[in-house]
N, C-alpha and C positions, 0 to 999 in steps of 0.2 A: 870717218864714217861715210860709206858708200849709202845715196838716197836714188832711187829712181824710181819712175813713175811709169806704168803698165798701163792701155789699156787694154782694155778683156769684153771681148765680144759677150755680150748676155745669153749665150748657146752656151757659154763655158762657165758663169756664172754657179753655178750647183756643185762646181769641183772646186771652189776656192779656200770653203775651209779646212778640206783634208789636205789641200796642197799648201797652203799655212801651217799645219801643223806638221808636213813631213819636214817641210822648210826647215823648222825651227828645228828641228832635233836634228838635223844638220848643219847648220851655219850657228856656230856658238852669236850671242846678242845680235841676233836678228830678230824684228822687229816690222810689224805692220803697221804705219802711221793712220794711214786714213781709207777708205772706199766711199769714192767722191759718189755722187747720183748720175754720172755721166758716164759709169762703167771705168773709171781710171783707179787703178790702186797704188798707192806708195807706199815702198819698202823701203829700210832701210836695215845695213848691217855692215858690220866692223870689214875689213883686211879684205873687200871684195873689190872686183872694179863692176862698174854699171853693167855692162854686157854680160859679166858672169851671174848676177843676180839675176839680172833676168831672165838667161839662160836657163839657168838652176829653179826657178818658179814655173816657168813654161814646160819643163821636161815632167816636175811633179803635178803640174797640170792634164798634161796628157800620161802618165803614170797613172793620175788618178780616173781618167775617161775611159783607159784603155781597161782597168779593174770593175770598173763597174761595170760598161760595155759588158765583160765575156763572163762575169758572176753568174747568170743564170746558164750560160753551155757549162759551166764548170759545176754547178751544184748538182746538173743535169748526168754530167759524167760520173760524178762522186756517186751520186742516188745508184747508177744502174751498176754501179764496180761494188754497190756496198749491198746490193739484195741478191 
């Protein structure tokens, strides 16, 4: 079992439980141990190595910025293509 320990600036804080939950329905038993008070998060999960996990958390971090970010150009688009 791969464990390793993130910290995550409190600007990114707001994207971490969508990017736990993409996580997880990719990485069969992976697993969020703790979110310490100091901004650090521990994961852990089967047949990965450390830099892959973190990897893979960090991309659906900014996955998940990158969706919210342009949500309002996008509903913006949809509105003016759908009237």
């Amino acid at each position: 079992m791969c464990r390793v320990s993130i910290n995550i600036h409190q600007s990114f804080h707001i994207f971490i439980a969508p990017a736990l939950v993409r996580l997880g329905a990719m990485c069969s038993g992976f697993q969020w141990e703790e979110m310490r008070s100091d901004g650090t998060l521990i994961l852990q999960a089967p047949d990965v190595t450390p830099e892959s996990l973190s990897q893979q958390f960090w991309h659906q971090i900014y996955r998940e910025r990158i969706y919210t970010e342009t949500l309002p150009i996008r509903q913006a688009l949809f509105q003016s293509f759908a009237s």
